[in-house]
N, C-alpha and C positions, 0 to 999 in steps of 0.2 A: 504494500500500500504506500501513499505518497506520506511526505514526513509527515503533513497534520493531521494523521491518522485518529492521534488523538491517546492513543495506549500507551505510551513512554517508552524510555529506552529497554526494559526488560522486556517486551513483546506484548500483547492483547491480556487482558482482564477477560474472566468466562462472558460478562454483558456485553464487552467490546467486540468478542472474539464471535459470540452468536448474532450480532451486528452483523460482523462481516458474511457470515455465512449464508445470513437472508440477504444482503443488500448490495457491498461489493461494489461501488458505486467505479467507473474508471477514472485512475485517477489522473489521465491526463487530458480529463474533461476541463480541468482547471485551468479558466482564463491566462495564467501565467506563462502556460506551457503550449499556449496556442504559437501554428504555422508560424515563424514570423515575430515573432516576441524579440524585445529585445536585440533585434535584429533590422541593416536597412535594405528595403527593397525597391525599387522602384517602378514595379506592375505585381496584380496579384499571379499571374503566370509564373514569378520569379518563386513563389511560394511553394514547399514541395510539403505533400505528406502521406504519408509513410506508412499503415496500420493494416497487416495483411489480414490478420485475424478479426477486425470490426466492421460491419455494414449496419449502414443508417437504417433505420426506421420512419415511419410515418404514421402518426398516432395520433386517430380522430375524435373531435371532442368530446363524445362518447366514451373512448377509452381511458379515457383522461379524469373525467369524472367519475369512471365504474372504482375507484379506489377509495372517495370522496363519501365517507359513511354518515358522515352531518344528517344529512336530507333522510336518513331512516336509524336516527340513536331513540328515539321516543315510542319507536316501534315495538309492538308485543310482539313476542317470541312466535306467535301462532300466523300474522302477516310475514314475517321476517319467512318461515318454511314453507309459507305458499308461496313468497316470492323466488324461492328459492328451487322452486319445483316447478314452477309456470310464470314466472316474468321474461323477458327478454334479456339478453346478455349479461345488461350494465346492472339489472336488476338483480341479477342472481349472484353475480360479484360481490356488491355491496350487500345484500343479504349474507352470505357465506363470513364475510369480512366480519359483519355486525355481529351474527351468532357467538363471537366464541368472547363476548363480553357476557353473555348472557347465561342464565344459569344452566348446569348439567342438569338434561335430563336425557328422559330413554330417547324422547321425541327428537329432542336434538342432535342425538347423536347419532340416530340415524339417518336425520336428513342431509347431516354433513358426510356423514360415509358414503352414505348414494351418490350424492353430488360430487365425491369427490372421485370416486372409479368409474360414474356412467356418464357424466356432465359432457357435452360435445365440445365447451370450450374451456381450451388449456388452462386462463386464466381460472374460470371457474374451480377446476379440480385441483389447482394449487391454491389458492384463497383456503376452499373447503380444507383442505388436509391441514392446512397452517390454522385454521381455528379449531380443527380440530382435534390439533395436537393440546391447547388451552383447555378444553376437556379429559383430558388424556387416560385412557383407560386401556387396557388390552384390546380393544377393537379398535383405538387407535394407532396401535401397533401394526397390526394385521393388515390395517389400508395403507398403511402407509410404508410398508414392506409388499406387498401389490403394486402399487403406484409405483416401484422403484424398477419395471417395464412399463411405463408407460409411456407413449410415443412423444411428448411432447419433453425436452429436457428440464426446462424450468420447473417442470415437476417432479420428475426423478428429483433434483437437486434438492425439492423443498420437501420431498421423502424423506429426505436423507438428514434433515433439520428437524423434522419430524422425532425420528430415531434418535439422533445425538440428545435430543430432551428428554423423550423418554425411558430413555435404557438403552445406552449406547454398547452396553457391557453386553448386556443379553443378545445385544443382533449384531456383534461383533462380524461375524461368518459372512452377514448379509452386504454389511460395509464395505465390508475387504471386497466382495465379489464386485459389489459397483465400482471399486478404484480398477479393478484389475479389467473388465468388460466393457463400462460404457468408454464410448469415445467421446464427450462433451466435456467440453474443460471444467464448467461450473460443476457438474455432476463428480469428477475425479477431484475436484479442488475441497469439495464437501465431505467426499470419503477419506481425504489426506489428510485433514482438520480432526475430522474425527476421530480416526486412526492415530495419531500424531498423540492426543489427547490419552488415547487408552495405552500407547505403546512406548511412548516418550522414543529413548534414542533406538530400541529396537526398529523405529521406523527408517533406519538411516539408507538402508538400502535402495526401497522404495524412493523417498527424496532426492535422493542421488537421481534416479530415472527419473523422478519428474523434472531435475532442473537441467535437464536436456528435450524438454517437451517442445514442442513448437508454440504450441498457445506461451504469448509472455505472459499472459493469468498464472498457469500454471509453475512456470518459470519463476515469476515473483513471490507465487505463494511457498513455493519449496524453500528458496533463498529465505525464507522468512524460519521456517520451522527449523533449517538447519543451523538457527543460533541455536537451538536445543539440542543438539549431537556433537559432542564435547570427542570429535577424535578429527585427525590429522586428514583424512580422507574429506570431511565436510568444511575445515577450514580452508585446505587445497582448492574445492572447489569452487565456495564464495569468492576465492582470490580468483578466480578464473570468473568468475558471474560478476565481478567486480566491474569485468571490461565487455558484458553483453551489450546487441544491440539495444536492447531494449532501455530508454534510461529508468523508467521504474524497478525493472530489475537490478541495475547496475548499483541505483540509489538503496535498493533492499538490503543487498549482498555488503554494499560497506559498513550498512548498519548493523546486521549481522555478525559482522564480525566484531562489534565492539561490544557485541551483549555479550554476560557472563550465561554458560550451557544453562547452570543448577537454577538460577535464578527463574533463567526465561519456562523450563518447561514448567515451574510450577504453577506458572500465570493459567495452566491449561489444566489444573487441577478441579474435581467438584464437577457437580451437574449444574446445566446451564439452567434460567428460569425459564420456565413455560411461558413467555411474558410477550405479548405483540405490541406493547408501547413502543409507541419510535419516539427517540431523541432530538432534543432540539435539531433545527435547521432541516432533518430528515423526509425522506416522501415515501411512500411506500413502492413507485414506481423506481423510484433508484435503484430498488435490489434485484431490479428483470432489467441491466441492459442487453442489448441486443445483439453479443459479439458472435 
């Protein structure tokens, strides 16, 4: 991540760290680091950039607003499931969203389990699973161990966040199998996080593999977890990720090396909170970019 991460020099806090794992925001979205910065040019042609792994999006008001739960917080739990089961799109988004403030019941956990393996849209079945990890019971296990083939990645990935809240320990097997099978960087980036967390430096191997990945996500996220593997082989290679193209990686890996191993893997100690509060300045659409 870029320096004002905001987690300090030992690495992410569990809040911080389960931040990242929903949200993840790019960090060279920041005006600073635009084409061209600091830099003089004299036509925007002269302007070059660079980013093989990111394609834009285009996202209609609509989808813009379906994150926007204002317009249905006053709502009883029994509208929230009908809109949830028969509204349109942005309805059932914001429905799914709303639920998982609302209290456990049977009702509602079945309406999110539904919504979240049979719902036609991806957003929908990742919203559903995230509030319905807020609930969190063994049947939110079970969907959200399901969900971790389903075709849309953003949801594998918010599976797998799912998991890391609920009982990372118990679906260990499950974890490993997404880092090792899926090909999406977010999805592998959630299983190294998590894994990382339950394995500390036994994960060194793996890390190693991933900070030869092509996605620079993956790349930066490695460099990051290898301040936590306190041997010759991970400091070797931060000096070598020191000088990637990528400068988020490159800015990772220096930082990495200045963290102490023992310190930083403790940051990843504990179960993370079931909590969908977002932090100041935050949007809930940050954590789906579109690379």
């Amino acid at each position: 991540m870029s320096d004002d991460c905001g987690c300090g020099d030992g690495g992410c806090g569990d809040e911080e760290f389960e931040r990242h794992l929903r949200e993840d925001p790019d960090p060279q979205l920041d005006p600073a680091k635009s084409p061209g910065m600091h830099t003089d040019i004299e036509a925007l042609e002269d302007i070059e950039v660079s980013r093989a792994d990111v394609t834009i999006g285009e996202a209609t008001p609509e989808e813009l607003a379906a994150a926007d739960t204002e317009p249905v917080e006053d709502d009883a739990t029994a509208d929230l499931l009908a809109d949830l089961r028969e509204g349109g799109a942005t309805d059932r988004r914001r429905a799914a969203l709303a639920l998982q403030d609302h209290a456990t019941t049977d009702a509602v956990v079945a309406g999110l389990a539904q919504a979240a393996t049979t719902d036609g849209d991806g957003d929908v079945r990742q919203f559903a699973v995230e509030a319905l990890t807020a609930h969190g019971d063994e049947r939110a296990a079970a969907v959200a161990v399901e969900l971790l083939d389903d075709p849309d990645p953003w949801v594998r990935a918010e599976a797998l966040v799912a998991l890391d809240n609920l009982d990372r320990e118990a679906h260990e097997d499950e974890i490993a199998a997404a880092l090792e099978r899926d090909d999406h960087h977010a999805v592998r980036r959630n299983a190294a996080i998590s894994l990382f967390k339950l394995r500390g430096e036994a994960m060194a191997d793996e890390l190693l593999e991933l900070s030869r990945a092509d996605s620079e996500r993956l790349r930066e996220w490695a460099a990051r977890m290898l301040a936590g593997v306190d041997s010759d082989a991970a400091r070797d290679r931060l000096e070598a990720m020191a000088d990637d193209p990528a400068s988020v990686v490159r800015q990772t890996a220096e930082r990495s090396l200045e963290a102490d191993p023992g310190r930083f893997r403790r940051q990843f100690g504990g179960a993370l909170e079931a909590d969908g509060r977002l932090l100041p300045g935050e949007d809930r659409l940050n954590r789906m970019p579109d690379l």
